[in-house]
C-alpha positions as CSV (number, residue, x, y, z in Angstrom):
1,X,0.0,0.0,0.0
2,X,1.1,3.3,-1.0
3,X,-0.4,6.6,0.2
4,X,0.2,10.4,0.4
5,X,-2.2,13.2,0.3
6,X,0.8,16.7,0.3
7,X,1.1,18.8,-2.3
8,X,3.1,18.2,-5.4
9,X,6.6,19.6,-5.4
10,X,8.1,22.8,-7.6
11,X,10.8,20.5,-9.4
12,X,12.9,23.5,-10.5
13,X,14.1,26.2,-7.7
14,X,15.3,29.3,-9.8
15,X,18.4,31.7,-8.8
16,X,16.2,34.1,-6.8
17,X,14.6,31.1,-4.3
18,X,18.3,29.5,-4.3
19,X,19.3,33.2,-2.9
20,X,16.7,33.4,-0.3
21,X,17.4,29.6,0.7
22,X,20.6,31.0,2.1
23,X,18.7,32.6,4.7
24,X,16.4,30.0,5.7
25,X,17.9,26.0,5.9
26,X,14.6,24.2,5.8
27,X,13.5,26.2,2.6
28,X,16.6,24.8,1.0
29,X,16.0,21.5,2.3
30,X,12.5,21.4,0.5
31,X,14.5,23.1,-3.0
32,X,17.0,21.2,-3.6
33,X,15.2,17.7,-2.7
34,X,12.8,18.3,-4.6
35,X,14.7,19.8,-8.1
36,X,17.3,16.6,-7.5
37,X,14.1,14.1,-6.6
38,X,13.8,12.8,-10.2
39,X,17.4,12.2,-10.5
40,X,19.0,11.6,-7.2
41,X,19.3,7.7,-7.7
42,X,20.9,8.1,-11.0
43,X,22.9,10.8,-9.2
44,X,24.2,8.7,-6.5
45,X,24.0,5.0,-8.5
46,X,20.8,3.9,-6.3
47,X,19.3,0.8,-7.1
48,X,17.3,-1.5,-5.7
49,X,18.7,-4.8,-6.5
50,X,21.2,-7.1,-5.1
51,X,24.1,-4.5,-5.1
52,X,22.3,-1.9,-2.8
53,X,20.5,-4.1,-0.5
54,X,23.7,-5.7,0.2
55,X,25.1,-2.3,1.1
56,X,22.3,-1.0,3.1
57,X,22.5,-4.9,5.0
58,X,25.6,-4.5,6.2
59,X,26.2,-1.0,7.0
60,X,22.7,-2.0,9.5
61,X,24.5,-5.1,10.6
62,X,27.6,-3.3,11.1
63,X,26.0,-0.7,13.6
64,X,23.4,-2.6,14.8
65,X,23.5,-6.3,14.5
66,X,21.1,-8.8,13.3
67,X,19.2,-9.4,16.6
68,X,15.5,-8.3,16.3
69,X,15.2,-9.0,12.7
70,X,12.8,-8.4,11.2
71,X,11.4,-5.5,12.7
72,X,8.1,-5.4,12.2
73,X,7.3,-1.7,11.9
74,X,10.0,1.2,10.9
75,X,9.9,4.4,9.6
76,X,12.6,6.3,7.9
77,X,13.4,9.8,8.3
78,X,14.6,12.0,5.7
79,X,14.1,8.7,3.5
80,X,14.8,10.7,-0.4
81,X,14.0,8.1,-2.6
82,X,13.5,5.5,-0.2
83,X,17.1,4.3,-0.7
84,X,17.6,3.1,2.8
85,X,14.5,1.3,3.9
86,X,13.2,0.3,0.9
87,X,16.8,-2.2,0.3
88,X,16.8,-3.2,3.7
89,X,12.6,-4.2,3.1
90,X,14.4,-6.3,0.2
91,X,17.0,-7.5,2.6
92,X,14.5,-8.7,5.1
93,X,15.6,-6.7,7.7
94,X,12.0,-4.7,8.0
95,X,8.5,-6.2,7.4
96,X,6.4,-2.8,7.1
97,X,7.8,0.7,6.4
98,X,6.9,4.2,6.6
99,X,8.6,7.0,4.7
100,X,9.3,10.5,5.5
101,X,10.7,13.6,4.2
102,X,10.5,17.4,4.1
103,X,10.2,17.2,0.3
104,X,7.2,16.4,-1.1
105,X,9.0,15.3,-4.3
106,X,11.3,12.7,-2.3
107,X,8.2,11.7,-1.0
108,X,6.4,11.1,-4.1
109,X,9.4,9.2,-5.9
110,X,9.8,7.0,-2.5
111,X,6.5,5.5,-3.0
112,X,6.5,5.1,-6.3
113,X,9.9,3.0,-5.8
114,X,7.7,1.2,-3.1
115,X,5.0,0.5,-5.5
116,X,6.6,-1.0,-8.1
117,X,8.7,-2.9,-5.5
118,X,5.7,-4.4,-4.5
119,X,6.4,-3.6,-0.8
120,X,4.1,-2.1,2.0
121,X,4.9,1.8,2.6
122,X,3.0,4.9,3.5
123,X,4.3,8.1,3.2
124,X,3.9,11.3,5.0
125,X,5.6,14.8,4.4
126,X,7.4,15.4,7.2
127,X,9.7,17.8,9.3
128,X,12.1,15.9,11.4
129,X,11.9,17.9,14.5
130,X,7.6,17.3,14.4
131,X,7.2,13.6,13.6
132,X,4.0,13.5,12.4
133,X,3.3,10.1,13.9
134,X,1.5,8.9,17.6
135,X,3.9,8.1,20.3
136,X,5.3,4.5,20.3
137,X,4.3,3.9,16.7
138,X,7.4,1.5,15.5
139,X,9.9,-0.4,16.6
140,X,12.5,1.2,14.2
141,X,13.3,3.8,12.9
142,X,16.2,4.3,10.4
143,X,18.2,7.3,8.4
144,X,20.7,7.3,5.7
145,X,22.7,10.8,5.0
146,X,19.5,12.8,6.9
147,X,21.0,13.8,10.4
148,X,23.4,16.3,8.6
149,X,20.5,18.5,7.1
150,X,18.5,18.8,10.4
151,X,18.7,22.1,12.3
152,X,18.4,21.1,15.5
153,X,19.8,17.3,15.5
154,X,19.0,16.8,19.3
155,X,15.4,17.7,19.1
156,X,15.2,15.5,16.2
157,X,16.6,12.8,18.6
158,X,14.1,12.7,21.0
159,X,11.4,12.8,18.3
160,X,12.5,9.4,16.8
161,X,12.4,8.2,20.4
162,X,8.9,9.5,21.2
163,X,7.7,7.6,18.2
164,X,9.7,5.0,19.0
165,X,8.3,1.6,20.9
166,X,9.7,0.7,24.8
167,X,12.6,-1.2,23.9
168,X,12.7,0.1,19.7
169,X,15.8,0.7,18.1
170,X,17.2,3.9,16.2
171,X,19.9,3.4,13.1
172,X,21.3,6.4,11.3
173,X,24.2,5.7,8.9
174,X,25.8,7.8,6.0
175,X,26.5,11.0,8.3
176,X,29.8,13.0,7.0
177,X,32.1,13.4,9.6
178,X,34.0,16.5,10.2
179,X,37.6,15.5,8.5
180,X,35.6,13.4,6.4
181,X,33.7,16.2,4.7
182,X,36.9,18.5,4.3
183,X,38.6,16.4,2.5
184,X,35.4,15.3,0.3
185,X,34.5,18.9,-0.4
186,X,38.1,20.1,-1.4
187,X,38.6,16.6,-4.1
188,X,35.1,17.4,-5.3
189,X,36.3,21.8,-5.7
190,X,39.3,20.4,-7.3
191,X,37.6,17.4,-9.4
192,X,35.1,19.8,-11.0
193,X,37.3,22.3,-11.8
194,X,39.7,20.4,-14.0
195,X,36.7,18.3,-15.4
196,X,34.8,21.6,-17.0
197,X,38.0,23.1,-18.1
198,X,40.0,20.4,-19.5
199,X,37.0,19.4,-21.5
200,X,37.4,22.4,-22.9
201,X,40.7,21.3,-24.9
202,X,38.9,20.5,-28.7
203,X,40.6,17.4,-28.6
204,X,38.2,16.7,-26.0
205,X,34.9,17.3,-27.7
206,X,31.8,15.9,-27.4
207,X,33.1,15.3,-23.3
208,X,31.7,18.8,-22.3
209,X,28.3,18.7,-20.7
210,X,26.3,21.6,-22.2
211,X,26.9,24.8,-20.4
212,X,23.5,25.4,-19.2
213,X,23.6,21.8,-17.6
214,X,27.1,22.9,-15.8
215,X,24.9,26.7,-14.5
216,X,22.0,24.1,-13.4
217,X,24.7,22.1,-11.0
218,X,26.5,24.8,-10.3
219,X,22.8,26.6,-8.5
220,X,22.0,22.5,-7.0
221,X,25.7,22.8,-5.3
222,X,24.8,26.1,-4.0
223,X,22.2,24.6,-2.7
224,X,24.0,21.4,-1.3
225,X,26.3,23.7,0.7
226,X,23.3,25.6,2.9
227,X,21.4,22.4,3.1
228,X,24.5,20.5,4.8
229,X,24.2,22.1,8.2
230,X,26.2,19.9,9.9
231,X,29.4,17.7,9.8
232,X,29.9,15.0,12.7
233,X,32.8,13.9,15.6
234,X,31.9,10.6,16.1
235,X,31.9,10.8,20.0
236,X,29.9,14.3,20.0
237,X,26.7,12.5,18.1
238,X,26.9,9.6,20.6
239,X,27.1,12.6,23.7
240,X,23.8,14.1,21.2
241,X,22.0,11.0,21.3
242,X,22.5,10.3,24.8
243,X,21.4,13.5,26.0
244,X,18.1,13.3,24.5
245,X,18.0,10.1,26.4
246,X,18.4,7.2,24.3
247,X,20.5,4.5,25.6
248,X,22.9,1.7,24.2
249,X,24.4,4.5,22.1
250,X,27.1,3.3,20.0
251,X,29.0,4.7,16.6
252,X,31.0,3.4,13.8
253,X,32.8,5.1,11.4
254,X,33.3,3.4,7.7
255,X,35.0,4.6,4.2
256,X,38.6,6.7,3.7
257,X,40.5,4.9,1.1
258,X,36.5,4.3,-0.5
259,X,36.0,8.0,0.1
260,X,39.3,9.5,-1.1
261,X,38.7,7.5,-4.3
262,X,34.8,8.4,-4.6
263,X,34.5,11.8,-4.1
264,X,36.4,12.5,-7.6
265,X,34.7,9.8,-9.2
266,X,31.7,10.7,-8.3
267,X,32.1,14.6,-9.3
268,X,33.4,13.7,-12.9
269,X,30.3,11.7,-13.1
270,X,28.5,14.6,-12.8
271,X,30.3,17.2,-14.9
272,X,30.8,15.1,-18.4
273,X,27.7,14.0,-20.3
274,X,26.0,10.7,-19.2
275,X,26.1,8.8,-22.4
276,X,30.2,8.9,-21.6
277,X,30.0,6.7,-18.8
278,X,30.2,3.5,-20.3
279,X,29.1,-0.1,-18.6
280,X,32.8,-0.7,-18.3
281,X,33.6,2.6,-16.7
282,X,31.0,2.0,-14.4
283,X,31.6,-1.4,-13.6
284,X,35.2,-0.2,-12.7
285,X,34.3,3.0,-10.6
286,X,32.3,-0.1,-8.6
287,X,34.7,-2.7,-8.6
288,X,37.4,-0.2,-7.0
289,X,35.3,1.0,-4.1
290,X,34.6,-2.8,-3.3
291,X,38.3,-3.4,-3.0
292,X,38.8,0.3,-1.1
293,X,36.1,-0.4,1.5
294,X,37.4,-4.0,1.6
295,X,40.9,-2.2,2.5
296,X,39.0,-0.1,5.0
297,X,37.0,-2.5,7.2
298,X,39.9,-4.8,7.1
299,X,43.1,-3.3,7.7
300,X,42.1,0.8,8.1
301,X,39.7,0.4,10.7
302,X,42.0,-1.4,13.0
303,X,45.2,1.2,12.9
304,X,43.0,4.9,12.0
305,X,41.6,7.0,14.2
306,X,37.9,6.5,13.8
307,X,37.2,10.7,13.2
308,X,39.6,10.2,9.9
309,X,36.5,8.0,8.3
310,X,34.1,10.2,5.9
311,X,30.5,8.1,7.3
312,X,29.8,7.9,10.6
313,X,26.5,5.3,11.7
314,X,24.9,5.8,15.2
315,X,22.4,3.6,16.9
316,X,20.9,3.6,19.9
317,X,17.8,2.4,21.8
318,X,14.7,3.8,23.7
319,X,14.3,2.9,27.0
320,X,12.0,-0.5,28.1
């Protein structure tokens, strides 16, 4: 079952509404989800097949564990396109979900993933610091790159825990982490820059995305920068968590080598036309950040400081 009764979204946010976004962090929330909406799984290489709900598996099981599985209700917050619950639904890890977002677009394209999954969602626009759910409504509720964009990330806490069951369980994975997003932002600066100007070199032709496409991602970074609020110290969300009294508060930090390698990859994705990134090139960009996370959970993790990891996970319980 799929259901949502807010209004459509305004799929393109012009220069004036980007300018007063600056001023007001919620109203670029709302913008830029909705304008990226019908392209953020193409954007970010979401699917919902083996690939992704084997990632979304294991970075749960990594934070959380398998015990309780499956949950029988969860909601997630901030869901987009549904990326997060929807592959671990697929994975078996939840039996019934909810989604939630501030942008009615995300909304709209997270049950329509749902639908034609085949799996039972509701959806309900939503602002993170007013849950629009009853007290003790699930017995999860999960996150994926959402903490970061929240104003006020405490209050936003001890929402998921009033909707939360006695006993329920929180997961939030995919948070930046303050080194982790410093070095992102500056190989993403440098990435783009030598992209759109070495495809400038006529040799080169035919690898230069249109320049009204390169305006149009330049506004959605503009965008991206006022709607990331927040970066993360790993130990400072567990104190955040904990203080709007959850319990069994634990965090895990994943992806440098992964993350160093990504963030360019990623970026040049973005800046050269689409029909240029061939099955091979993508199969590579793939294959290497299996090996670099590989190299990360098995031999990083064990000697680096966990605050040198880009993603940090967090979960934590509500008390019985």
């Amino acid at each position: 079952m799929t259901q949502v009764n807010d209004p459509a979204p305004n799929p393109h946010a012009t220069a004036e509404e980007v300018k007063a976004a600056f001023d007001d962090p919620k109203l670029a929330n709302v913008l830029y989800h909705d304008w990226e909406a019908g392209t953020y799984d193409e954007k970010w290489s979401i699917s919902y097949d083996e690939r992704c709900i084997t990632y979304a598996t294991d970075v749960f099981n990594a934070v959380a564990g398998e015990d309780g599985q499956p949950y029988p209700t969860a909601m997630e917050l901030g869901s987009g396109t549904g990326f997060f619950l929807l592959n671990l639904m697929q994975g078996g890890v939840i039996k019934k979900g909810s989604v939630t977002d501030l942008s009615p677009g995300m909304v709209q394209v997270a049950l329509r993933n749902a639908e034609n999954l085949g799996l039972d969602v509701d959806g309900r626009v939503a602002d993170a610091e007013r849950i629009p759910y009853e007290d003790n409504s699930f017995d999860l509720v999960v996150g994926h790159a959402v903490l970061h964009h929240i104003p006020d990330v405490r209050a936003a806490f001890a929402e998921v825990l009033r909707v939360l069951k006695p006993g329920g369980r929180f997961v939030f994975a995919g948070e930046p982490t303050k080194v982790g997003d410093f070095y992102a932002r500056k190989l993403g600066q440098i990435t783009w820059y030598l992209t759109t100007n070495l495809t400038k070199i006529p040799v080169l032709n035919g690898w230069r995305r249109p320049q009204e496409e390169l305006d149009e991602s330049s506004r959605a970074a503009a965008l991206e920068a006022v709607v990331d609020i927040h970066t993360f110290d790993p130990s400072d969300l567990e104190s955040m968590a904990r203080g709007a009294g959850a319990q069994d508060v634990r965090a895990v930090t994943e992806e440098f080598a992964a993350a160093l390698a990504g963030w360019p990859i990623r970026t040049f994705e973005a800046a050269v036309p689409q029909e240029k990134l061939t099955l091979r090139w993508r199969l590579f960009a793939y294959r290497l950040w299996l090996r670099l996370s590989a190299l990360d959970k098995k031999l990083l993790a064990k000697v680096l400081p966990r605050e040198l990891f880009y993603n940090v996970m967090i979960t934590g319980t509500k008390r019985s």
